[in-house]
MOPAC internal coordinates of N, CA, C and O (Angstrom, degrees):
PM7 1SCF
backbone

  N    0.0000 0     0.00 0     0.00 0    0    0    0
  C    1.4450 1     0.00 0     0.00 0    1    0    0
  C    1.5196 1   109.76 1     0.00 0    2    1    0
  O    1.2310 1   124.43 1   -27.47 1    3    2    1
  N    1.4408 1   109.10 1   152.53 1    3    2    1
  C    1.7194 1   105.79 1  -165.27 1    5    3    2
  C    1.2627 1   107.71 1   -92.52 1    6    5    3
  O    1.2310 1    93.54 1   -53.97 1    7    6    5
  N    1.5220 1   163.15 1   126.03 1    7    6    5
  C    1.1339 1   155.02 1  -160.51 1    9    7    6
  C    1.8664 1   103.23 1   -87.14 1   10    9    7
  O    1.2310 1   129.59 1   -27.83 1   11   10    9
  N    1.0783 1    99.13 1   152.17 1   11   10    9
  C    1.3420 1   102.20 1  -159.43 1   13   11   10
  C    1.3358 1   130.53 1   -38.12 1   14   13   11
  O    1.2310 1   114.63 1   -52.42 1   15   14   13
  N    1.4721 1   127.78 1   127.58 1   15   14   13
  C    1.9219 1   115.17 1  -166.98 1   17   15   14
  C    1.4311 1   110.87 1    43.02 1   18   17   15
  O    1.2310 1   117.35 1  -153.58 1   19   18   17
  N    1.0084 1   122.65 1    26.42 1   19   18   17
  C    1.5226 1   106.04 1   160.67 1   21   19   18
  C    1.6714 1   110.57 1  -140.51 1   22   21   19
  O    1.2310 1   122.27 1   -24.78 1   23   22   21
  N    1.2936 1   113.25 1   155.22 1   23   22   21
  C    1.3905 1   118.37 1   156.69 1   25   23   22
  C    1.8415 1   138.22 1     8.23 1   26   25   23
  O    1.2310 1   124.82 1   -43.43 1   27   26   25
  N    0.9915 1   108.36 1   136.57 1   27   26   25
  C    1.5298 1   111.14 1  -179.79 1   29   27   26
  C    1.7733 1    88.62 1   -78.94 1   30   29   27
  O    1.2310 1   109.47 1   -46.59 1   31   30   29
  N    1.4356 1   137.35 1   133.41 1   31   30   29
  C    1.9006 1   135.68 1   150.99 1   33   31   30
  C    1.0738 1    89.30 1   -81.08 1   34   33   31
  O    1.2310 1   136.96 1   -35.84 1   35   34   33
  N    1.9631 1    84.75 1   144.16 1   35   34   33
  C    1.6039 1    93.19 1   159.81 1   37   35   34
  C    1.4784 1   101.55 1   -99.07 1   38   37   35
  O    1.2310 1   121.23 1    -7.84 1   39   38   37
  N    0.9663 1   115.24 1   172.16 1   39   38   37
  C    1.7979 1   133.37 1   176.84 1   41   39   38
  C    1.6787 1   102.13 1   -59.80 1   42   41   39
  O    1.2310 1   122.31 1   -65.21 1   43   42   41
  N    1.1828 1   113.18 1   114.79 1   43   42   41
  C    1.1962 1    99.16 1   156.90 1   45   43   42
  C    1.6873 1   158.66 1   -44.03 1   46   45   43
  O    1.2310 1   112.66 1   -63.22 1   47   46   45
  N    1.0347 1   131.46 1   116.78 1   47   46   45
  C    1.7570 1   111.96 1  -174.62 1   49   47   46
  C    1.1884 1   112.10 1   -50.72 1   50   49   47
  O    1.2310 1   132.74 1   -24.86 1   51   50   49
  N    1.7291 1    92.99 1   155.14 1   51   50   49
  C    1.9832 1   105.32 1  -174.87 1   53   51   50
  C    1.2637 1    90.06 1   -95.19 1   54   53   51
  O    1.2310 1   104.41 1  -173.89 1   55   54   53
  N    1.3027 1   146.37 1     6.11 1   55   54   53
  C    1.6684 1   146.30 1  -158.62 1   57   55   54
  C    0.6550 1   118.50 1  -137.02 1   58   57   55
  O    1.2310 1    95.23 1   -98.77 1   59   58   57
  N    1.4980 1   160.93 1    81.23 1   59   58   57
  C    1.7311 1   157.56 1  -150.05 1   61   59   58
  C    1.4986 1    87.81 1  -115.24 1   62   61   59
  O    1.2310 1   112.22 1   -53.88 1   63   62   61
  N    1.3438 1   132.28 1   126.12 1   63   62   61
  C    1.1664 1   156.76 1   150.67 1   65   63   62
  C    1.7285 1   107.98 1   -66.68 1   66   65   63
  O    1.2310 1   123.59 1   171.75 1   67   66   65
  N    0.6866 1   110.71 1    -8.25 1   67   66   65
  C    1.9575 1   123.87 1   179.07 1   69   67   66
  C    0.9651 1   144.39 1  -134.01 1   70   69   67
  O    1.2310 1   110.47 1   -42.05 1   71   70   69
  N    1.1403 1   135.51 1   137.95 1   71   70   69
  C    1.8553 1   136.60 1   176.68 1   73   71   70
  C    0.8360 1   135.89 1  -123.06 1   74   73   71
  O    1.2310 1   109.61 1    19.10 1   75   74   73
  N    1.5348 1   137.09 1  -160.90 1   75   74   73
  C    1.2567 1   113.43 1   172.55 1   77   75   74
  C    1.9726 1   107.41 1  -100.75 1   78   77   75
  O    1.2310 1   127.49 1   -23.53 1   79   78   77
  N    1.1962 1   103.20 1   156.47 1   79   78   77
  C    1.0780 1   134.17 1  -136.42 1   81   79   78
  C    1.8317 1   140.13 1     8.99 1   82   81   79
  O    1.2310 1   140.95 1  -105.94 1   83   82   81
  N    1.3792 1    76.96 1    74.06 1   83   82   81
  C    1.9253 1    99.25 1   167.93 1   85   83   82
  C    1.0811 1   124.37 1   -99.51 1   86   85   83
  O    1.2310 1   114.49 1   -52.00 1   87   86   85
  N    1.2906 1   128.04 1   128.00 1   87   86   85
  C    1.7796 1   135.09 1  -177.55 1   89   87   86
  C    1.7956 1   101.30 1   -51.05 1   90   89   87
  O    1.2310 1   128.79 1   -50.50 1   91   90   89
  N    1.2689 1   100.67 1   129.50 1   91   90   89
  C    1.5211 1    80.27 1   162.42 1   93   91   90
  C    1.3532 1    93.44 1  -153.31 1   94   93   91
  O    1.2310 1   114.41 1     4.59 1   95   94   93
  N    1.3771 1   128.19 1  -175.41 1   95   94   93
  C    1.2106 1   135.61 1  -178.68 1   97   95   94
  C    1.3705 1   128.81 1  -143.27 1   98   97   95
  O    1.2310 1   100.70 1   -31.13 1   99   98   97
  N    1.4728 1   152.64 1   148.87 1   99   98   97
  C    0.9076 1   134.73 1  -125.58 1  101   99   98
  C    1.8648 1    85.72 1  -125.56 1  102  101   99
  O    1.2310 1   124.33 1   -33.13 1  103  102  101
  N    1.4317 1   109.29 1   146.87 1  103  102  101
  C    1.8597 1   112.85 1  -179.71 1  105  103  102
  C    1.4876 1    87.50 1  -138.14 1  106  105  103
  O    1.2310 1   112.85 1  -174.91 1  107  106  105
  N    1.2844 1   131.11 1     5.09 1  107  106  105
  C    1.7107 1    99.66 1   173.10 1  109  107  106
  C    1.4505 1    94.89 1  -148.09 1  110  109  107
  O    1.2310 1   119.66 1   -41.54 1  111  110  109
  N    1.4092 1   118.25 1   138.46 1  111  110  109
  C    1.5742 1   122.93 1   165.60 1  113  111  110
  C    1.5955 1   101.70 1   130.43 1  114  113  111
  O    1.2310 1   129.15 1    13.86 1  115  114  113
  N    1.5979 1    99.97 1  -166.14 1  115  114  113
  C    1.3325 1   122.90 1   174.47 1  117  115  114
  C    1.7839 1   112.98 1   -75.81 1  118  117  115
  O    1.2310 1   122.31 1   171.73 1  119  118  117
  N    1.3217 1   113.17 1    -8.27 1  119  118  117
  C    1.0371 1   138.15 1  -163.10 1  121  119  118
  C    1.9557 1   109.99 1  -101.43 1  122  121  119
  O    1.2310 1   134.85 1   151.96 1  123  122  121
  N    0.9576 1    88.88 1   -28.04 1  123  122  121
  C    1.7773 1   104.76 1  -178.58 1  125  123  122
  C    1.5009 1   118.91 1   -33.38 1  126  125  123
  O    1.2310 1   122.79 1   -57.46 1  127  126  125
  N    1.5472 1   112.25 1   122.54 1  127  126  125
  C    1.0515 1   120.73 1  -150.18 1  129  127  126
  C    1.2578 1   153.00 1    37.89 1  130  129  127
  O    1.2310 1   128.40 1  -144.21 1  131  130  129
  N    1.4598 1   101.43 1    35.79 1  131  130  129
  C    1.5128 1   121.86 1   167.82 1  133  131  130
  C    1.6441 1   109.94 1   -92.76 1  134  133  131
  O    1.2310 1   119.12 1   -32.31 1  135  134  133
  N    1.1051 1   119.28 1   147.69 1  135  134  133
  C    1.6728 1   115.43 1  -175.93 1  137  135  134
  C    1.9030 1    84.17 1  -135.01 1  138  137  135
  O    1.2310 1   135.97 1   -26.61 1  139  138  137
  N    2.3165 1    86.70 1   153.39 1  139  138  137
  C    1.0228 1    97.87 1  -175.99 1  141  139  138
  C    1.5643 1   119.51 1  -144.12 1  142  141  139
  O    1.2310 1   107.97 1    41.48 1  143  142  141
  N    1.1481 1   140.08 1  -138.52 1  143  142  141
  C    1.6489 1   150.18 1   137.50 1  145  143  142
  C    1.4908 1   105.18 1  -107.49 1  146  145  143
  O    1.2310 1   129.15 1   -44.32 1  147  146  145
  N    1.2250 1    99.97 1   135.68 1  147  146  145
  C    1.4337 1   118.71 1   167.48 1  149  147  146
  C    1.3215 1   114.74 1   -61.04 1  150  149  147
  O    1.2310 1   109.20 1   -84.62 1  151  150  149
  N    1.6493 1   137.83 1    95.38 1  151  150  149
  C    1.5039 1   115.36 1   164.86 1  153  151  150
  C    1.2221 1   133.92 1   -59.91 1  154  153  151
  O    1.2310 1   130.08 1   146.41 1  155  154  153
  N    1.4035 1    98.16 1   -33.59 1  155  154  153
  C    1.5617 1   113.42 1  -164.06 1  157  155  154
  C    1.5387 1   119.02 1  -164.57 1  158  157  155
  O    1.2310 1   118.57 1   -37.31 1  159  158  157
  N    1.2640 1   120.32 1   142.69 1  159  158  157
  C    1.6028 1   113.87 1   173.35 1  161  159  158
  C    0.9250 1   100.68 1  -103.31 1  162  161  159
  O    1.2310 1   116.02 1   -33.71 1  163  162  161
  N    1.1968 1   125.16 1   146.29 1  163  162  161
  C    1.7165 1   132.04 1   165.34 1  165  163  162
  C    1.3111 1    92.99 1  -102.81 1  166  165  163
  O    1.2310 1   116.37 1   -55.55 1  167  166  165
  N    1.6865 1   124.50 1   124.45 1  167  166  165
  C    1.4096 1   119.11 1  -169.99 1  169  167  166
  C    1.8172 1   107.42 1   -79.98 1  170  169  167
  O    1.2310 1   133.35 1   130.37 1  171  170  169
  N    1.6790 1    91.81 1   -49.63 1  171  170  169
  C    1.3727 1   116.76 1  -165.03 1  173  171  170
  C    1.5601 1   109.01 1   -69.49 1  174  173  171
  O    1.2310 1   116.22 1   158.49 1  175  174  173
  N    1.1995 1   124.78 1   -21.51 1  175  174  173
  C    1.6053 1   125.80 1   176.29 1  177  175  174
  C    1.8843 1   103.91 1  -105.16 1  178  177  175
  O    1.2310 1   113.53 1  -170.94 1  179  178  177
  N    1.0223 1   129.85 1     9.06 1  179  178  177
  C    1.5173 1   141.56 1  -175.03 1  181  179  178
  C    1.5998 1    95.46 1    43.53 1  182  181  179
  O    1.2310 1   117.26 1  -115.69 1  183  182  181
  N    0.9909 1   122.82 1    64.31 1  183  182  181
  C    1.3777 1   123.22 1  -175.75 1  185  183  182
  C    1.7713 1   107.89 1  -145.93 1  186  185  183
  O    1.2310 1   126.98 1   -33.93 1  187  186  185
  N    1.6852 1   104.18 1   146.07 1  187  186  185
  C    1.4929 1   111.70 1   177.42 1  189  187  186
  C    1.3621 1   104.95 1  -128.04 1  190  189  187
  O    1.2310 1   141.26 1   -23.41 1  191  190  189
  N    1.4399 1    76.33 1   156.59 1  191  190  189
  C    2.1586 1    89.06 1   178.81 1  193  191  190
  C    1.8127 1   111.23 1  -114.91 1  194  193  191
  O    1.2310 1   121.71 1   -53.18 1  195  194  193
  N    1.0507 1   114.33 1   126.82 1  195  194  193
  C    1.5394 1   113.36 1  -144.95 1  197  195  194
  C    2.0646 1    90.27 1  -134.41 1  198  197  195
  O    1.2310 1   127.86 1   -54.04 1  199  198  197
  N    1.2062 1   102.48 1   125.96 1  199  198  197
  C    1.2103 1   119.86 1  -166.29 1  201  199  198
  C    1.2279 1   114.80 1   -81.44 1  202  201  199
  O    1.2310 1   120.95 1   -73.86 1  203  202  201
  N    1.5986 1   115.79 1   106.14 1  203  202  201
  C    1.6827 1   125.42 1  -176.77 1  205  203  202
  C    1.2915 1    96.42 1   109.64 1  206  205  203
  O    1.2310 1   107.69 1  -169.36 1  207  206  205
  N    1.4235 1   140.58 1    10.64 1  207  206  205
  C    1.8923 1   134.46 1  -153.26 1  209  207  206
  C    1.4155 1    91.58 1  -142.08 1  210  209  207
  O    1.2310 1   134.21 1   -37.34 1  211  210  209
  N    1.1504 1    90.13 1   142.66 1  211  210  209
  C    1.4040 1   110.73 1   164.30 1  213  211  210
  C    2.0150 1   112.67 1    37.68 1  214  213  211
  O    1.2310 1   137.79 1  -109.35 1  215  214  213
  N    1.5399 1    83.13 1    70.65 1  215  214  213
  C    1.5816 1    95.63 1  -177.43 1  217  215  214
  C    1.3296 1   109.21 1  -111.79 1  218  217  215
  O    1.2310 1   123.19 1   -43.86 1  219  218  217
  N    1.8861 1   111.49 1   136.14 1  219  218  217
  C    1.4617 1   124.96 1  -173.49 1  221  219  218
  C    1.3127 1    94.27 1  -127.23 1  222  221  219
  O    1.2310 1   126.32 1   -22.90 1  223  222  221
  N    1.7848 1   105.46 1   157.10 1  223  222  221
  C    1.7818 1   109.51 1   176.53 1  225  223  222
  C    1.5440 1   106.05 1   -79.86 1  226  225  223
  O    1.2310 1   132.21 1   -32.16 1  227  226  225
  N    1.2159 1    94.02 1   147.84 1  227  226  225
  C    1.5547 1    91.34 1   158.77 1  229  227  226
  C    1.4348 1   116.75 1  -135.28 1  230  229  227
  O    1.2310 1   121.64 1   -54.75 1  231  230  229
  N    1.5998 1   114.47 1   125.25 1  231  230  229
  C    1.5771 1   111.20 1   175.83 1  233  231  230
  C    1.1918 1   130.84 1   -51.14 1  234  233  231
  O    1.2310 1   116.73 1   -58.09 1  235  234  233
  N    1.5337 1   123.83 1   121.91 1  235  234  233
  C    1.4569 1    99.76 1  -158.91 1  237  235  234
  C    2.2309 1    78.03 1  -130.44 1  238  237  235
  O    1.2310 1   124.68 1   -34.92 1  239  238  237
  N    1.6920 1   108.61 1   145.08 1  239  238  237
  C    0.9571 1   142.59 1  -173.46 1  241  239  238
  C    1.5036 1   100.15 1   -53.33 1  242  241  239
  O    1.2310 1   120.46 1   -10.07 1  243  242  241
  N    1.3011 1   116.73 1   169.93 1  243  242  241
  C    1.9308 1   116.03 1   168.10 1  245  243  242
  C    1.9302 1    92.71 1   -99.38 1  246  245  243
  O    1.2310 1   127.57 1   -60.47 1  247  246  245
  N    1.4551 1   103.04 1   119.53 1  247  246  245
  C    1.5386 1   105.67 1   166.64 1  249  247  246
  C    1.8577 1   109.01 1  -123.28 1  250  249  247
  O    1.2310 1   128.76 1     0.42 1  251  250  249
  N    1.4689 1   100.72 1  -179.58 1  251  250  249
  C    1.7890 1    90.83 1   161.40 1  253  251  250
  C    1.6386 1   136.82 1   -49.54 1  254  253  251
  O    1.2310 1   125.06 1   168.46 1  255  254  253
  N    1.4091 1   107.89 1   -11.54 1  255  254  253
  C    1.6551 1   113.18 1   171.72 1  257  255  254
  C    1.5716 1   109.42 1   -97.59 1  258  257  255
  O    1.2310 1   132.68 1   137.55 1  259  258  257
  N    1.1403 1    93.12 1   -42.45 1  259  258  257
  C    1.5807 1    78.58 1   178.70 1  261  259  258
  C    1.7572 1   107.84 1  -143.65 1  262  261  259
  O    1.2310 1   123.11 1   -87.78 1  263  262  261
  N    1.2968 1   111.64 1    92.22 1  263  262  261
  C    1.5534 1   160.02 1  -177.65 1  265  263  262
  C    1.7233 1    86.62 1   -37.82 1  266  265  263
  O    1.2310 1   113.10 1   136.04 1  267  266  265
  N    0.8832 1   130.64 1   -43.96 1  267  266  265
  C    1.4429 1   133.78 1  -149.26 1  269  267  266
  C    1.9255 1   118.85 1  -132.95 1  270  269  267
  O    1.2310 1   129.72 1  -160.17 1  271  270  269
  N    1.7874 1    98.87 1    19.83 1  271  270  269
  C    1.0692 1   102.28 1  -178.70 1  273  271  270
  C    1.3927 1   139.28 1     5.87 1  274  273  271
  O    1.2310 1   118.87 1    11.39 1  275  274  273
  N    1.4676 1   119.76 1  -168.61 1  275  274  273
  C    1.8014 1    97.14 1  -164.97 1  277  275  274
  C    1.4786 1    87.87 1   161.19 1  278  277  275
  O    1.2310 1   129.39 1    17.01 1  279  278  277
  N    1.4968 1    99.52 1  -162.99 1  279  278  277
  C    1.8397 1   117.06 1   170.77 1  281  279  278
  C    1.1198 1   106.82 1   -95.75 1  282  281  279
  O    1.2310 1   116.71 1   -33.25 1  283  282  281
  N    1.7899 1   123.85 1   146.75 1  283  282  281
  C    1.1832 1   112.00 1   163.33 1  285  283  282
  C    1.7695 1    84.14 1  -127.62 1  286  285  283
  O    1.2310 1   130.70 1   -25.09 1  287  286  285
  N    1.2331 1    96.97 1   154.91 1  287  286  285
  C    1.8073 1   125.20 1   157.94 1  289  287  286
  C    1.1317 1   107.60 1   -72.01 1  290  289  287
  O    1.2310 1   122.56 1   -55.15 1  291  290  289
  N    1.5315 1   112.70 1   124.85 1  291  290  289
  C    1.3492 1   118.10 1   154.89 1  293  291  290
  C    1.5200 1   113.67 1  -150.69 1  294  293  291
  O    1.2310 1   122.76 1   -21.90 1  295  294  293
  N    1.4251 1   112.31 1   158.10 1  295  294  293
  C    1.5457 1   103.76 1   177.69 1  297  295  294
  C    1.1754 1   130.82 1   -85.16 1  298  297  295
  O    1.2310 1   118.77 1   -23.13 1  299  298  297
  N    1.7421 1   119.96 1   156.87 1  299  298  297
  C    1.2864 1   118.69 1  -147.88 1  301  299  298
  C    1.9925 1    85.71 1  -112.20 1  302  301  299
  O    1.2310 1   120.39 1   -41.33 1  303  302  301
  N    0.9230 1   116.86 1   138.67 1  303  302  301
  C    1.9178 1   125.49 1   164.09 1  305  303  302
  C    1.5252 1    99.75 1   -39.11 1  306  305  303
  O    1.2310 1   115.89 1   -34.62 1  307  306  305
  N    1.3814 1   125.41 1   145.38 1  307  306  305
  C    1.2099 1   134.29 1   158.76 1  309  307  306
  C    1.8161 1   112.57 1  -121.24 1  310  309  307
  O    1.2310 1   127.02 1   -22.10 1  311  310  309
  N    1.0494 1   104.11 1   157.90 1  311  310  309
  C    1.4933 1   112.89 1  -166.11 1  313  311  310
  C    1.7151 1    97.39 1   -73.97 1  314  313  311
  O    1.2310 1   122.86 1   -45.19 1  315  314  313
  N    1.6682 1   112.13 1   134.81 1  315  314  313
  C    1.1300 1   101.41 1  -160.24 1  317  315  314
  C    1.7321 1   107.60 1   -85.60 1  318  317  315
  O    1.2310 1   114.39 1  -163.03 1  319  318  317
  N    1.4277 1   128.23 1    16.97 1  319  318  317
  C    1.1178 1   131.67 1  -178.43 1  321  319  318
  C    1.5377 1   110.43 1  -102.50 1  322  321  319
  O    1.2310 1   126.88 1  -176.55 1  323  322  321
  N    1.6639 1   104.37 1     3.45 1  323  322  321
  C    1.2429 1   103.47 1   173.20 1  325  323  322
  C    1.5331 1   118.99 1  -123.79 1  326  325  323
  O    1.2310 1   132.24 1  -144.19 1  327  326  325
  N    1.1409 1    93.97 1    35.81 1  327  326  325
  C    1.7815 1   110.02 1   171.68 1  329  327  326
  C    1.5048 1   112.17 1  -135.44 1  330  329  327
  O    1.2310 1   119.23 1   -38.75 1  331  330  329
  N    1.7943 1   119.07 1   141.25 1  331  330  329
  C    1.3018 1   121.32 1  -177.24 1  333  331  330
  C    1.2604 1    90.59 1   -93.77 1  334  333  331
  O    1.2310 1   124.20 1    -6.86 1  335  334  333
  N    1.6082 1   109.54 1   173.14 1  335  334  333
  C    1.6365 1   118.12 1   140.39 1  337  335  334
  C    1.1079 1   100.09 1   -87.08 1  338  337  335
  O    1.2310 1   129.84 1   -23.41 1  339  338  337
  N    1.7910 1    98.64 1   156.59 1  339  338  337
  C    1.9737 1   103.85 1   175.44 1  341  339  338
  C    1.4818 1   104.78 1  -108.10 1  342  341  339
  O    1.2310 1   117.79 1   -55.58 1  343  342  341
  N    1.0008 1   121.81 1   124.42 1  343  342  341
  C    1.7972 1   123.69 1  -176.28 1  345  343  342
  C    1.6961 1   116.08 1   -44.95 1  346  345  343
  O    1.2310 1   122.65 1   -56.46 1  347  346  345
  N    0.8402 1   112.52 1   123.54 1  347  346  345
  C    1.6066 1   101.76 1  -173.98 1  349  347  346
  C    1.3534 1   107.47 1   -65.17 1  350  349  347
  O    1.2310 1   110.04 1   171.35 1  351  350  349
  N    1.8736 1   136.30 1    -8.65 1  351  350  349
  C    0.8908 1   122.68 1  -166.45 1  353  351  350
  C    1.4222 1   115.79 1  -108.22 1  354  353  351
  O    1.2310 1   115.75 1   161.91 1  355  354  353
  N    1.7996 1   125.68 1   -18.09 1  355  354  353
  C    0.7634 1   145.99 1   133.84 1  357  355  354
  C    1.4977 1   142.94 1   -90.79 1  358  357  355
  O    1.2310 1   111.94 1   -31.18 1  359  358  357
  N    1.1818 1   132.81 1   148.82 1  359  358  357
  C    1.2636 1   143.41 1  -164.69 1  361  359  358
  C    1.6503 1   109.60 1   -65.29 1  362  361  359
  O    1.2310 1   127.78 1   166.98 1  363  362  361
  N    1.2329 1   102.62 1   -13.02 1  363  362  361
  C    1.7507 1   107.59 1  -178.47 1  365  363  362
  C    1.7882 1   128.09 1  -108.70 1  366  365  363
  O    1.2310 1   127.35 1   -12.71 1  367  366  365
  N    1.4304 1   103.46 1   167.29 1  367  366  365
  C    1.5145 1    86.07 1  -169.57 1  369  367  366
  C    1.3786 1    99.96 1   -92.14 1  370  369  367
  O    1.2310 1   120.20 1   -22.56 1  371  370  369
  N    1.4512 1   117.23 1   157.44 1  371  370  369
  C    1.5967 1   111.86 1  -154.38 1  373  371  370
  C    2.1493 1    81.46 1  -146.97 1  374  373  371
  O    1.2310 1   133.54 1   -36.38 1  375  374  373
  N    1.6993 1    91.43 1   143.62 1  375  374  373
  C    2.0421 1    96.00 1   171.59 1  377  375  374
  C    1.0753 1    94.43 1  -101.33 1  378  377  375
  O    1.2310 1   130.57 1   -26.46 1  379  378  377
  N    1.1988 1    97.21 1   153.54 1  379  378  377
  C    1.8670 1   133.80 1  -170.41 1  381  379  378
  C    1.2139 1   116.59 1  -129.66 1  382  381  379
  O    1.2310 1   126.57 1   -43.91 1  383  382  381
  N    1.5817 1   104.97 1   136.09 1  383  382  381
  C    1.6508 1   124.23 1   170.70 1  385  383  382
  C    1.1552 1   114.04 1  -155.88 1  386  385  383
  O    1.2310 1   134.33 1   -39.03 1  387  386  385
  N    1.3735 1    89.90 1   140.97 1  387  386  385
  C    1.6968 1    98.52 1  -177.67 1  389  387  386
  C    1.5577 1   118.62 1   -59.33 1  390  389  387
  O    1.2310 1   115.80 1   -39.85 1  391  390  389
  N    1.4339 1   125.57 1   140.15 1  391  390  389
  C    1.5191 1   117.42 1   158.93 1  393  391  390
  C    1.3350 1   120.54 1    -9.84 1  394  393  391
  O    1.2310 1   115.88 1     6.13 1  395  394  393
  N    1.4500 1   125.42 1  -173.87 1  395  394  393
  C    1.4994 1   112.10 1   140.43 1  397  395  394
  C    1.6287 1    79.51 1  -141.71 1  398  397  395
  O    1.2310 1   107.24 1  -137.48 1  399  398  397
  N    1.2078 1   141.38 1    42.52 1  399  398  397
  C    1.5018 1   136.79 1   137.27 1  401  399  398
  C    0.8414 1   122.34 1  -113.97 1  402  401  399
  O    1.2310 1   108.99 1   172.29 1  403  402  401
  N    1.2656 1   138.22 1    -7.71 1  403  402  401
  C    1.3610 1   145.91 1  -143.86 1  405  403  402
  C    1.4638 1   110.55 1   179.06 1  406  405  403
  O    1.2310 1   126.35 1   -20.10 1  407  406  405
  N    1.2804 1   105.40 1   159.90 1  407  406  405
  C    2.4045 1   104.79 1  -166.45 1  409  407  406
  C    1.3756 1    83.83 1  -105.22 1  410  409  407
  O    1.2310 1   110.87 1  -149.43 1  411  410  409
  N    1.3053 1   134.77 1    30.57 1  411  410  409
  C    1.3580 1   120.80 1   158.08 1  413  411  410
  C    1.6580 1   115.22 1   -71.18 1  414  413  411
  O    1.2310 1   118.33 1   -37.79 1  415  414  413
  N    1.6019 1   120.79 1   142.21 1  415  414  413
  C    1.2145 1    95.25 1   154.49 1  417  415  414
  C    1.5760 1   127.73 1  -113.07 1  418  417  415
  O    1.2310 1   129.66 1   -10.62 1  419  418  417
  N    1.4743 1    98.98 1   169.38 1  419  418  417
  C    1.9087 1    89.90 1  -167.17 1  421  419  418
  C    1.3918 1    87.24 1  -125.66 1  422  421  419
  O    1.2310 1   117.67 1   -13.90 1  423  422  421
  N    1.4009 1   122.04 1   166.10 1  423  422  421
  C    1.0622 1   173.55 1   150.39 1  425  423  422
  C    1.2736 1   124.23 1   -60.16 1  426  425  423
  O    1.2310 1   108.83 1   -76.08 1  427  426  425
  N    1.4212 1   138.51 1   103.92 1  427  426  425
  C    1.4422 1   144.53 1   141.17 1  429  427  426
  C    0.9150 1   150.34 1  -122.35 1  430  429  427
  O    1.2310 1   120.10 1   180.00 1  431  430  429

């Protein structure tokens, strides 16, 4: 059931391929082919916050730091099916799966 005026959630994944701070790079959106650091996973919204990406203003009030308020930049969550990891050993973004003999992961 949808909680009031808002959105149907989907269920979160039991598997996060990511953490915080992993290179990854972006293959789908307005965002496409920008690479970043992971700030943060949002587990429960399947969404990441990726440092330098996907930045919106936000109005921010006049307080004791900043007397004269204004816009500040900050980053917006991106859907986590639209970010790679980038291989630490190569320059490109590469898909990942675990073994199924071993907790190594490989590359293809």
């Amino acid at each position: 059931m949808k909680p009031f005026g808002g959105r149907k959630q989907n269920a979160p994944q039991s598997v996060f391929h990511l953490k915080r701070g992993d290179e990854v790079a972006v293959v789908s959106g307005t965002q496409r082919g920008k690479t970043g650091k992971v700030l943060r996973v949002l587990r429960k919204e399947n969404r990441v916050l990726i440092e330098g990406i996907n930045l919106t203003k936000r109005a921010t009030r006049p307080n004791q730091e900043n007397p004269q308020g204004g816009f500040a930049e900050r980053e917006a969550p991106i859907a986590l099916s639209n970010v790679m990891l980038l291989s630490k050993y190569q320059e490109s973004a590469r898909r990942q799966r675990a073994a199924s003999s071993t907790k190594e992961i490989t590359h293809s």
